[in-house]
Each structure stands twice: as structure tokens, then as C-alpha cells.
C-alpha positions as CSV (number, residue, x, y, z in Angstrom):
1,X,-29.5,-106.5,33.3
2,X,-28.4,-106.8,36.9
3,X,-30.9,-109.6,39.0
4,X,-30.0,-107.8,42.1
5,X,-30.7,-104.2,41.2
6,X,-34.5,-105.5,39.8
7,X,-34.9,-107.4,43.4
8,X,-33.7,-104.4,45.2
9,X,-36.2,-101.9,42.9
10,X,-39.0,-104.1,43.7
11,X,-38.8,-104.6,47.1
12,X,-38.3,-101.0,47.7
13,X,-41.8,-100.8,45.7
14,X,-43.5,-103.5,47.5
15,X,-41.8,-101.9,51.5
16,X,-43.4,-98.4,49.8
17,X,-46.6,-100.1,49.5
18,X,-46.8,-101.5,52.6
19,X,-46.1,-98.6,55.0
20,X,-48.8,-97.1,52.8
21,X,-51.1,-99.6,54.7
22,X,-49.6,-98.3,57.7
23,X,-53.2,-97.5,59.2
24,X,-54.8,-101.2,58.1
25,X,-56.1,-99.6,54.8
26,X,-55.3,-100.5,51.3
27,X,-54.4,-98.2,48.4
28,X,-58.0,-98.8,46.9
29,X,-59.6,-97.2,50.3
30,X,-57.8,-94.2,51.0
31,X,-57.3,-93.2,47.3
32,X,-61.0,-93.8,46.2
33,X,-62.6,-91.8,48.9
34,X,-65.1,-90.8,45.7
35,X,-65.9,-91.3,42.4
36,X,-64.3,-87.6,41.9
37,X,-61.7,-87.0,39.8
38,X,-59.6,-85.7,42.7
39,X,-58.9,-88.9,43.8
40,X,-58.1,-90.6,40.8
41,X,-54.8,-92.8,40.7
42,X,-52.8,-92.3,37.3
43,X,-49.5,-94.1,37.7
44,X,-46.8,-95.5,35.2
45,X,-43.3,-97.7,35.5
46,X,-40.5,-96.6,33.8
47,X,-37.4,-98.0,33.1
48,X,-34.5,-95.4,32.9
49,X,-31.1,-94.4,34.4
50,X,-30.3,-98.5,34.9
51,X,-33.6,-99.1,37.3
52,X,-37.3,-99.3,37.8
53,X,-39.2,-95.8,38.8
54,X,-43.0,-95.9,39.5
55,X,-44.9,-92.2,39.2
56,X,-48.1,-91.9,40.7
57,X,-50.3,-88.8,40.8
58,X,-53.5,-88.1,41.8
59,X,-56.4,-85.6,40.3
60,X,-57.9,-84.2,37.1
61,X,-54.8,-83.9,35.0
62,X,-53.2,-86.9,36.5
63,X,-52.5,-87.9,33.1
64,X,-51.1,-84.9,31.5
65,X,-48.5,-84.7,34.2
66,X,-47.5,-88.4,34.4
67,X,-46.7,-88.2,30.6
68,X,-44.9,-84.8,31.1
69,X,-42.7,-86.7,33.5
70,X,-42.1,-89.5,31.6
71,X,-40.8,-87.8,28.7
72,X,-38.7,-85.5,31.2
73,X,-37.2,-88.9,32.5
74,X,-36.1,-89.7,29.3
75,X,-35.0,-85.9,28.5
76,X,-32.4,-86.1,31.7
77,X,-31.5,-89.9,30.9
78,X,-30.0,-88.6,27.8
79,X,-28.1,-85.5,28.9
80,X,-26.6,-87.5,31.8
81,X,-26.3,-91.0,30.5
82,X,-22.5,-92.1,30.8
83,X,-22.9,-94.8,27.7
84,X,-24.8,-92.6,25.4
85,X,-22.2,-91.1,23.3
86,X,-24.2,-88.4,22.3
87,X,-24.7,-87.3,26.2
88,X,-23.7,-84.4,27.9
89,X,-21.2,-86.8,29.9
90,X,-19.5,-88.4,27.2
91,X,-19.1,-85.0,25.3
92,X,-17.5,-84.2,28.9
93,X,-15.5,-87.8,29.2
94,X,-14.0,-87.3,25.9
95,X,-13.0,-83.5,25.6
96,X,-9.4,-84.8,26.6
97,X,-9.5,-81.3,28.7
98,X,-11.0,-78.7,26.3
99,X,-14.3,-77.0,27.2
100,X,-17.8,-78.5,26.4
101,X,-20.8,-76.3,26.3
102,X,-23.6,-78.4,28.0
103,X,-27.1,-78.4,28.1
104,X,-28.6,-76.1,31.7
105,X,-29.1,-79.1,33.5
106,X,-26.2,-80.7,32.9
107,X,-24.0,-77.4,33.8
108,X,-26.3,-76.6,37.5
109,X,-26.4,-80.5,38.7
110,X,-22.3,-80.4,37.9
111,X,-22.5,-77.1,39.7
112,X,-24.7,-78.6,42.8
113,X,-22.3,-81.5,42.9
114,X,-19.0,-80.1,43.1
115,X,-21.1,-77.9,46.3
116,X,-21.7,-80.8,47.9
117,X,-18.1,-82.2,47.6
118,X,-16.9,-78.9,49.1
119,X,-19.7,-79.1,51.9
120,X,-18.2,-82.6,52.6
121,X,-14.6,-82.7,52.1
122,X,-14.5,-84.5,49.2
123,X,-16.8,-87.6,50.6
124,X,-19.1,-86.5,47.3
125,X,-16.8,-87.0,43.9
126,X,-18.3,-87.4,40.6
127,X,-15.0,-87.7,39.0
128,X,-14.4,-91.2,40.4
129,X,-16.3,-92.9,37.4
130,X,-12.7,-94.7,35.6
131,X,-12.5,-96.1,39.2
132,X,-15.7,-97.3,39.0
133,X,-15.1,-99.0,36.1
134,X,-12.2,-100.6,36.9
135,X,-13.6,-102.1,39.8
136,X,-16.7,-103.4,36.8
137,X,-19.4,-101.6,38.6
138,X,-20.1,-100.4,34.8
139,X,-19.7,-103.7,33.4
140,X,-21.1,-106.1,35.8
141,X,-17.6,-107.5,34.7
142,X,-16.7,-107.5,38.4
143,X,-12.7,-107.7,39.5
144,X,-10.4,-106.7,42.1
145,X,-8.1,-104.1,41.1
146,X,-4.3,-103.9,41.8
147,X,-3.0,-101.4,44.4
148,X,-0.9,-100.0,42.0
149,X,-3.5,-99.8,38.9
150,X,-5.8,-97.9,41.8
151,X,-3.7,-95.9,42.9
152,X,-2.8,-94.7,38.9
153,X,-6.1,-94.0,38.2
154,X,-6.8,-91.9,41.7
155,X,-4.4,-89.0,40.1
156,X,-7.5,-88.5,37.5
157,X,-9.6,-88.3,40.7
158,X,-10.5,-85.1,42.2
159,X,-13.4,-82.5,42.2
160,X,-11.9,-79.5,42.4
161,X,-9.8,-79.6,39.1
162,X,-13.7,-79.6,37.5
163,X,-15.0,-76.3,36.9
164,X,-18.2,-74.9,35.7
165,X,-18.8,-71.6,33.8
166,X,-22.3,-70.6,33.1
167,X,-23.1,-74.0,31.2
168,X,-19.5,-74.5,29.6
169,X,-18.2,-77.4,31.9
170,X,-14.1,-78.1,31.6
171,X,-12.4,-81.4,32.9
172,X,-8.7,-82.1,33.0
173,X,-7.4,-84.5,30.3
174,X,-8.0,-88.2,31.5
175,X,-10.5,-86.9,34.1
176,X,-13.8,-89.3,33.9
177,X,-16.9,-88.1,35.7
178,X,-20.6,-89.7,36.4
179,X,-23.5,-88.1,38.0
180,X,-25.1,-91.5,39.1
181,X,-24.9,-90.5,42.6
182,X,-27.3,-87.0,42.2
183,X,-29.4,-88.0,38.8
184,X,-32.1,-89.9,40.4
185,X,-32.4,-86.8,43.1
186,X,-32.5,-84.2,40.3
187,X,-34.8,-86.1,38.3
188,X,-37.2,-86.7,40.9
189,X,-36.8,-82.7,42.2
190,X,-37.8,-82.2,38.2
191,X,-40.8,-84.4,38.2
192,X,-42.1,-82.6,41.6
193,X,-41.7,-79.4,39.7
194,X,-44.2,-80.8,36.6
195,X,-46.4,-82.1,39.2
196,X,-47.1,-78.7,40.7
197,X,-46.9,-77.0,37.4
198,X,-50.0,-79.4,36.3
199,X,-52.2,-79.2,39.3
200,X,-51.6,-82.0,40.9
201,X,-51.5,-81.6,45.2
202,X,-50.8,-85.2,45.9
203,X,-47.8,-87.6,44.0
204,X,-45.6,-90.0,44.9
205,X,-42.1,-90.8,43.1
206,X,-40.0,-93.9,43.2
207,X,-37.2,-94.2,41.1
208,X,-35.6,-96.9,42.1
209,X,-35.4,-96.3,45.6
210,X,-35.3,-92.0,45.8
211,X,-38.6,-91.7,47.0
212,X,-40.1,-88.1,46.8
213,X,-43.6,-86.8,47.5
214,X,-45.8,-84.2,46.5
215,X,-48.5,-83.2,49.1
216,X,-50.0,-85.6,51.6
217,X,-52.3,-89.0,50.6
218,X,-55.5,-87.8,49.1
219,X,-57.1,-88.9,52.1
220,X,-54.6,-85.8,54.2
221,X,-52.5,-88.7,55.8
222,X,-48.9,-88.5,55.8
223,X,-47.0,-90.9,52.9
224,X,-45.3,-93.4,55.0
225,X,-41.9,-94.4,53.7
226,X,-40.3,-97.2,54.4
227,X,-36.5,-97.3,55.1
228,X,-35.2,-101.0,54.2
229,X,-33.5,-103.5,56.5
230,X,-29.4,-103.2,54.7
231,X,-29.2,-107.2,56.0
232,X,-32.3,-108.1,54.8
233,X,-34.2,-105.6,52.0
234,X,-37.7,-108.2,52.2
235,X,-37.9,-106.3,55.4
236,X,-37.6,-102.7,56.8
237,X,-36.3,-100.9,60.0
238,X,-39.0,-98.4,60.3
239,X,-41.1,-95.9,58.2
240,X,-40.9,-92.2,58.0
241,X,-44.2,-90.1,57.8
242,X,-43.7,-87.3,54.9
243,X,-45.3,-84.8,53.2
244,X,-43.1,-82.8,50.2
245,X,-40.4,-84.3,51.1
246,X,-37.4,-86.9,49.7
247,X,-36.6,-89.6,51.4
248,X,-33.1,-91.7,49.6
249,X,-30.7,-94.2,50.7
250,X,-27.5,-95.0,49.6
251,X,-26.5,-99.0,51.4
252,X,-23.8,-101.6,50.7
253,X,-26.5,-103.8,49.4
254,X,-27.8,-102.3,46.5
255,X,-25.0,-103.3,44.0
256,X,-22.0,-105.8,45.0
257,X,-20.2,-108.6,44.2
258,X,-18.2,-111.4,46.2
259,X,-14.5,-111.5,45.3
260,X,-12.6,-115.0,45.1
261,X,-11.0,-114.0,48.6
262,X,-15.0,-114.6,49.8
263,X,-15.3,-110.6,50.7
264,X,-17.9,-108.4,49.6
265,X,-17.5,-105.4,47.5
266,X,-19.9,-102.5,46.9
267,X,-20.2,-100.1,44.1
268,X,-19.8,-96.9,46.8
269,X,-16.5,-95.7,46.4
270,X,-14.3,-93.8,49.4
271,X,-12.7,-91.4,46.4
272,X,-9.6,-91.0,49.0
273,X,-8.2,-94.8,48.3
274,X,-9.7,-96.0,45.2
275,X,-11.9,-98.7,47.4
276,X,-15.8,-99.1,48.2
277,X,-16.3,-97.3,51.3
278,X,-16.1,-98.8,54.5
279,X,-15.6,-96.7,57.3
280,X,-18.3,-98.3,59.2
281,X,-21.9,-97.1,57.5
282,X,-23.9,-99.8,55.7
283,X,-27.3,-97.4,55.2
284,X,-27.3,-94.1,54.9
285,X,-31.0,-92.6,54.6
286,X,-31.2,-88.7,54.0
287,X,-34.8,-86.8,54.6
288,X,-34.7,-83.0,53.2
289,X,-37.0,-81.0,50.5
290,X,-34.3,-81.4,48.0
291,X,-34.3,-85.0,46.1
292,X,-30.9,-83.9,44.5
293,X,-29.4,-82.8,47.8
294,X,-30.2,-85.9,49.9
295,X,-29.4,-88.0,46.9
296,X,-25.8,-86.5,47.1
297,X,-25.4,-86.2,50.9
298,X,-26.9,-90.0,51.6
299,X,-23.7,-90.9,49.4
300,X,-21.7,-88.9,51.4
301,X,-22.4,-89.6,54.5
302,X,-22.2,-93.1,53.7
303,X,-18.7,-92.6,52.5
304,X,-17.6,-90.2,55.7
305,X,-18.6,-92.8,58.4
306,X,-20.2,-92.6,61.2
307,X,-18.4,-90.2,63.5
308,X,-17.8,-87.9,60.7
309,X,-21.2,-88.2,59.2
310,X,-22.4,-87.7,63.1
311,X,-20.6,-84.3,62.7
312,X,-22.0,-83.2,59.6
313,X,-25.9,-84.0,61.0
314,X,-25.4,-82.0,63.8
315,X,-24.1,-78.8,61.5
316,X,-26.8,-79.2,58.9
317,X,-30.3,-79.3,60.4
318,X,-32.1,-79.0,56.7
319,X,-31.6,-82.5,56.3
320,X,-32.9,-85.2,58.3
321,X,-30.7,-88.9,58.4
322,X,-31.0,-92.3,59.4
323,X,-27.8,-94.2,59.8
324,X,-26.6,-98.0,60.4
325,X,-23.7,-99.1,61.3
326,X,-21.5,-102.2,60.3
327,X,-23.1,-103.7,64.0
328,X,-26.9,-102.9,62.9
329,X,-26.9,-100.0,65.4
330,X,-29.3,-97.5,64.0
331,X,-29.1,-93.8,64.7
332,X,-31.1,-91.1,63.4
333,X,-31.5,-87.1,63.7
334,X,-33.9,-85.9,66.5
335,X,-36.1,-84.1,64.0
336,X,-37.4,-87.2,63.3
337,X,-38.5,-88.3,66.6
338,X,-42.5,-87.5,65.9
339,X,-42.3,-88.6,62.6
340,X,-40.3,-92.3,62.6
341,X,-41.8,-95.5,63.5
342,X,-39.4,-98.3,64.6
343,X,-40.0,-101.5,63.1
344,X,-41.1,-104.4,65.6
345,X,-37.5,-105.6,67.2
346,X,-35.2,-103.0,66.4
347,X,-34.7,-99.4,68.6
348,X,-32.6,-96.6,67.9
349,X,-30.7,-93.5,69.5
350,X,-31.3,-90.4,68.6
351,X,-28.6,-87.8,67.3
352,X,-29.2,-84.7,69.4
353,X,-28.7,-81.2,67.9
């Protein structure tokens, strides 16, 4: 199990909890305005899709729903689990090109991706997974690949030889793919869904960093989400008030490794040379209704930079975005301008639309 990735989950928990006592009250105050059963916390940690998730709901059939969404959790984790040989994916991985009838999920989260990829040019590709595991993101088995081993596993790279009919999905022979850059997002969309269908008016997700709410605090404030410092994760930049909304990051700190040449190497991967992206992004936060959609496009605008990603905010007003540079400038999207509170010592300029 990777020491970094259960530091990174629980600080994201801890920064979650503390913008939640963004007014000088603590959880115990402002979700125990009664004795009522609307108020109620019912929470639970789970650990699934390689990190820690916390679910917490709030009413009557807090409990119901919480167990609905755990055994959805583990539902998804084994349609889209890479290693589980009996997954969706590793039906997919080892078809060596024939068609593979997949589950619904499976077939419209493919679907969603290969959207996005199109949407960004290609900054978005789930079929870079051997990469991935020749660089031993996978493995924790951590190396530098050859130029020339890179470059012979980039002509199995490329989203639009993947295609999708109804739910039958078909790969090109040698073609890998991985959905860990949109599973977390669907998952948490999925778990909003259950919420709603049990009742419950006020939740709040956190799986491993994709944070998603349901409602507003059961005391009608705004969740408060904190978006972490990428040179220091104890600490944050500023907090985002939400309500119904995801809030996900994508940063060079959340899984890397130092090479013997003393540089660092993230897991993101610029699909166009084989390398972890580095076009001058080290955060990438994206704010939308969709927890599948910002999960893909804080990925992608990661890997696009910031001039292009700049671009792409500017075209795409559903989403929201804070970004910071490799010089700890932060930028973020003017619709956020009433709802974003800087962090003591650090200012920002605003992307105008």
C-alpha cells in the first residue's frame, strides 16, 4: 500500500474538515442543531479503487443510503478494476482486439471518456495504461523508461481507435486502457444519485480527494471545500463554498517518485510523448455538477497546460477551475469570485470570460 497516497487521503479529509469550521463552529454544532433525525450524521470509510473515501449523509434513512452506496462502491470497483481479472477492463485488456460485451456502466463511462478526449484534443486518454505501467505507476516498482521502449508502446496509444457500440466496447490488439482518471467521478455522480433516491437533502462525498455534495450543511450553510497547497498538502490555498456540486483535483503530488537523476516523476501522463505531464500545471481543480466530468477535465487540463487549459476555461463556462502553475501562481475562473476564499498569504487572478 502506497504511504503517500494514505497521507495525501487523509489530509484531504482532515483540510475537508477544517473548511467545514470555516465559521468557528465544529461538526458537532452545526449538524446537531436537534435531537431530530434530520440532523443525524451516518457516515462510513471505505477503502476501494486504491484509496480512502469517507460518505456522510445526513436524515432519517441516513443508514439505508450509506449502505446502498457502499455496496455500489464495491459494484463499480469490480467492473472497472484494472487487476481484477474478472473486470470489465481486463475482459477489455485481453480481447487481443475482438469485441467484449460490457456491463452499462462500463460501456457509458468508456463512452463519456472518449467525449472528453475529443473535447480536449487528446489531453484525456484512457488507453495510456501499458505506459503507465511501464513507468511502475501500477507497481510502485518505479523506473525510467527508455526513449525507445516509450516510444514502442505510444503506437498502442490513442483514443480514437476505441469504439463503443451500445455496451459492446472493441480495442485494437495490444491496446491497454484504465478508467482511473474518471472512476472516482462516476462513482461519486452514482453515490449522489442513491443519496437523492433515499431522501437524503444533505451528503458529503470524499473519495480520496473527489469531493461531491449533496445539498447544503444541515444547518443551510454552504459545504466549504478545501483546495490543497500542491507544495505543501498539510495546508490549503483557499476553500470553495458549494452546494451540489464536485469539486476534484488532479496535482503532481498525489503519486511520484524521485528518479536516481534526483528529478521527480508523477503518475499524470502527457499521452503525446509517453512522459508525466509537464507543460507547466502542478494543480488542476475542476468545480462542475458532474463528478465524472471534472474528474476527467481536471486531468486534462492538467495535462494541456496553462495557456491551453486557459483556452478551454474560457469556451466551457459549465465548469469552474482553479489552476497553479510550476511558479505557485494561482489562477481561477471568474465564476468563482463570490464563492472562493484565499487562504491567508496567497492571492490570485482571475480568468475572465
Amino acid at each position: 500500500m502506497n504511504v503517500r497516497k494514505i497521507i495525501a487521503s487523509l489530509a484531504a479529509a482532515a483540510m475537508i474538515a477544517l473548511a467545514g469550521c470555516g465559521t468557528g463552529n465544529n461538526d458537532n454544532s452545526e449538524n446537531t442543531i436537534a435531537d431530530s433525525d434530520a440532523y443525524k450524521e451516518y457516515a462510513a470509510d471505505v477503502y476501494a479503487m486504491d484509496t480512502f473515501m469517507t460518505i456522510k449523509a445526513y436524515g432519517s434513512n441516513g443508514q439505508v443510503a450509506i449502505d446502498c452506496a457502499k455496496e455500489e462502491i464495491q459494484r463499480l470497483e469490480k467492473l472497472f478494476n484494472v487487476n481484477d481479472t474478472d473486470s470489465d477492463i481486463s475482459k477489455i485488456n485481453n480481447s487481443k482486439g475482438s469485441s467484449v460485451d460490457v456491463s452499462e456502466d462500463t460501456a457509458n463511462l468508456i463512452r463519456m471518456s472518449l467525449e472528453k478526449s475529443q473535447e480536449t484534443d487528446g489531453a484525456l486518454d484512457i488507453s495510456v495504461y501499458s505506459v503507465l505501467k511501464e513507468w511502475g505507476f501500477t507497481t510502485e516498482d518505479y523506473k525510467i523508461p527508455d526513449d525507445n521502449k516509450l516510444r514502442e508502446l505510444l503506437e498502442n496509444v490513442g483514443y480514437e481507435k476505441i469504439s463503443v457500440e451500445g455496451d459492446t466496447v472493441t480495442v485494437p490488439d495490444g491496446y491497454e486502457i484504465d478508467l482511473g482518471s474518471v472512476a472516482k467521478g462516476y462513482t461519486s455522480d452514482r453515490i449522489c444519485d442513491i443519496m437523492r433516491e433515499n431522501g437524503i437533502s444533505s451528503a458529503l462525498i470524499n473519495l480520496g480527494g473527489n469531493v461531491q455534495t449533496v445539498g447544503k450543511k444541515t444547518n443551510g450553510e454552504l459545504w466549504k471545500v478545501a483546495v490543497e497547497n500542491p507544495e505543501d498538502t498539510s495546508s490549503y490555498i483557499c476553500t470553495i463554498n458549494v452546494e451540489n456540486k464536485a469539486v476534484v483535483t488532479s496535482g503532481n503530488y498525489e503519486r511520484f517518485f524521485e528518479g536516481e537523476d534526483g528529478n521527480l516523476y508523477w503518475h499524470i501522463i502527457d499521452p503525446a510523448d509517453g512522459h508525466p505531464a509537464d507543460n507547466g500545471i502542478i494543480s488542476a481543480t475542476v468545480i462542475g455538477e458532474s463528478g465524472v466530468t471534472c474528474d476527467a477535465l481536471s486531468t486534462a487540463l492538467f495535462v494541456m497546460g496553462k495557456d491551453k487549459a486557459f483556452d478551454y476555461c474560457k469556451t466551457h463556462t459549465e465548469i469552474e477551475a482553479v489552476l497553479v502553475d510550476d511558479n505557485m501562481n494561482i489562477y481561477i475562473t471568474d465564476g468563482l469570485s463570490d464563492v472562493l476564499e484565499m487562504a491567508d498569504g496567497y492571492n490570485c487572478t482571475v480568468i475572465k470570460r
